[in-house]
C-alpha angles and dihedrals in degrees: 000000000000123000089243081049092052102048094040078058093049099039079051104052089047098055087045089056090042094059092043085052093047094049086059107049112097109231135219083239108157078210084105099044105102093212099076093127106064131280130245116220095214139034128176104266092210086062098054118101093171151026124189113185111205121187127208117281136165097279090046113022081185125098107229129182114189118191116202113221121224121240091046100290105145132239135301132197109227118209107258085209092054117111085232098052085053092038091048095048091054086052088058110053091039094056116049087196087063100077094282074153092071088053118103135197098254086048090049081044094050083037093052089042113033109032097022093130082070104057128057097192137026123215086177 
């Protein structure tokens, strides 16, 4: 084999083994967040039948907190910076007859660390 054959062969098989890195890398896409649609900054609390908490992770590095509507009205995402998600969240933990059940750990843990100047005390 020529020198020209040789390295047409190597410059080859590593690009070969560059696009086969690249495929299995996991990236920091915001295909997988839920809330790409925009986000309100208050509900009724009265409508809400759920909330779900979700922290950041790596298919979605944004918190997002969807609240399902009774009557079939679908779900909305609730600013996390808004006054009423934060307000919302304190309520919860504090009343147990709020949904406390559609809380989980990692959402007690992102409640007791990251917005720990809003609740006095934690049921989680």
């Amino acid at each position: 084999m020529t020198n020209t054959m040789t390295s047409t062969v190597l410059i080859s098989f590593l690009a070969c083994l560059l696009l086969v890195n690249v495929e299995g890398q996991v990236g920091h896409s915001k295909a997988r967040c839920q809330c790409l649609n925009g986000m309100v900054n208050h509900v009724k609390p009265l409508l809400i039948e759920k909330l779900e908490v979700y922290t950041s992770s790596h298919s979605c590095q944004n918190m997002e907190i969807i609240v399902t509507l009774k009557n079939g009205e679908g779900k909305k995402c609730l600013n996390p910076e808004a006054p009423f998600a934060k307000k919302t969240i304190e309520k919860i933990k504090k009343n147990k007859r709020w949904g406390l059940q559609y809380i989980s750990a990692s959402v007690c843990q992102y409640i007791s660390i990251s917005v720990h100047q809003y609740v006095r005390t934690s049921v989680c």
